[in-house]
C-alpha positions in Angstrom: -2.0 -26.6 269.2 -5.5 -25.8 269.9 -7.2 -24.1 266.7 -10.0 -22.4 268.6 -7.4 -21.0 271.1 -4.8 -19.7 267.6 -8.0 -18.3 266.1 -8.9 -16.7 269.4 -5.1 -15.2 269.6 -5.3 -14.3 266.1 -8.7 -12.1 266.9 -7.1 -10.4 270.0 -4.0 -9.5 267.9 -6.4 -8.2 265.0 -8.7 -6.0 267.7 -5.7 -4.7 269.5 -3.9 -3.7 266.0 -7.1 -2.3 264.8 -6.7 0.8 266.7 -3.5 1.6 264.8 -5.4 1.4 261.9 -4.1 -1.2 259.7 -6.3 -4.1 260.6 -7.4 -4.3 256.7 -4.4 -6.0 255.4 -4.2 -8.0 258.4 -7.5 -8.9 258.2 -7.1 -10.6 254.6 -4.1 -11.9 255.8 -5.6 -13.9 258.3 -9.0 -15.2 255.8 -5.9 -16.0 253.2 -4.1 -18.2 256.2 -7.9 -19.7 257.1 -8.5 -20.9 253.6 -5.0 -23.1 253.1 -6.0 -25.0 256.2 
């Protein structure tokens, strides 16, 4: 899979869900997921 096409997904998914107001959690989620690669 293409990372620069997961890590544009993974943006999109953080922007949309940022309007519910939880995109914190997610957030360090997703720099948690960056730094095992």
């Amino acid at each position: 899979m293409n990372i620069s096409l997961f890590s544009n997904i993974m943006h999109r998914v953080l922007f949309e869900i940022s309007s519910q107001g939880v995109t914190w959690n997610l957030f360090k989620t997703h720099q948690s997921m960056q730094n095992s690669f």
